[in-house]
C-alpha positions, 0 to 999 in steps of 0.5 A: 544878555541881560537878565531882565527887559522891560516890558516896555521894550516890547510893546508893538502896534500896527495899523493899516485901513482894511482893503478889499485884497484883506477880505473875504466874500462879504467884503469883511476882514478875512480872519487869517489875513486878522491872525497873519497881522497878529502874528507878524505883530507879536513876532516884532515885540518878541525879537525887540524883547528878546534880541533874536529871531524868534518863532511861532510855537502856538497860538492860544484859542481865538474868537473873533467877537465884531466884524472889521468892514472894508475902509475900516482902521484896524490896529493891531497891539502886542507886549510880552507879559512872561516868559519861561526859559526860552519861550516868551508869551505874548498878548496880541489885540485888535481893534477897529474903528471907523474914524468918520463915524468916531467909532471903535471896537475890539475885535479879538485878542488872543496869546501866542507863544514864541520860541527864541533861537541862536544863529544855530536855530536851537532854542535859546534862554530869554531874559525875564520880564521887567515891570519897572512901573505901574504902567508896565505892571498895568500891563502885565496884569492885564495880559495874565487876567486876560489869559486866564479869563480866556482859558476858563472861558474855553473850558467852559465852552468845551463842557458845555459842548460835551454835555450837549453831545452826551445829552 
């Protein structure tokens, strides 16, 4: 194994139109067919970066901020942006568009940890991450910020609920 993979190597996208068998009742996307495609997404970066099977060991708060309707193009992007010693942490974004109006927006993003394993299933060492351009680097920045941004806002959201019930 080497001791550091580019980010590069990771970076994975899926597109698919939206279906009717993909949403709910009001013919909009059904948020665990959404967080299924994420998490099959940033499972492929994940195997690519760390050259083994890999599994879901969290997923970080989610909020799904616009909604993705029937015939919609929804396009699924993930990288890895760190790791530990055998967890890899891996940003997951959605996207969608009406091609016909030449509209698109974002829908959610969220983080997912992931944990790799030997032919044994025991956790195993990842390499590091390597950023061996401004692109790359772009990237990860971009990842950290996002996380740190999310966590804040989560916190946030939780004081703001608990003085509300306290109130």
């Amino acid at each position: 194994m080497s001791d550091t993979v580019p980010l590069a190597r990771s970076f994975t996208e899926r597109t698919e139109v939206l279906m009717p068998t993909d949403t709910n009742h009001l013919n909009r996307a059904f948020g665990g067919r959404i967080l299924e495609w994420m998490d099959v997404v940033a499972s492929v970066a994940c195997r690519r970066f760390a050259g083994r099977q890999v599994v879901t060991a969290s997923i970080d708060h989610i909020d799904f901020h616009a909604p993705i309707d029937v015939g919609d193009v929804v396009t699924v992007e993930s990288f890895v942006f760190d790791t530990g010693r055998t967890s890899v942490s891996v940003r997951a974004a959605v996207r969608a568009e009406d091609p016909e109006a030449g509209e698109e927006w974002e829908v959610t993003t969220a983080f997912f940890t992931f944990v790799a394993l030997d032919d044994d299933e025991t956790p195993v060492e990842v390499p590091d991450v390597a950023c061996p351009d401004d692109d790359q680097r772009g990237l990860r920045d971009l990842a950290l910020d996002d996380r740190r941004e999310h966590r804040e806002a989560l916190v946030e959201r939780i004081d703001a609920e608990q003085e509300e019930a306290d109130g």
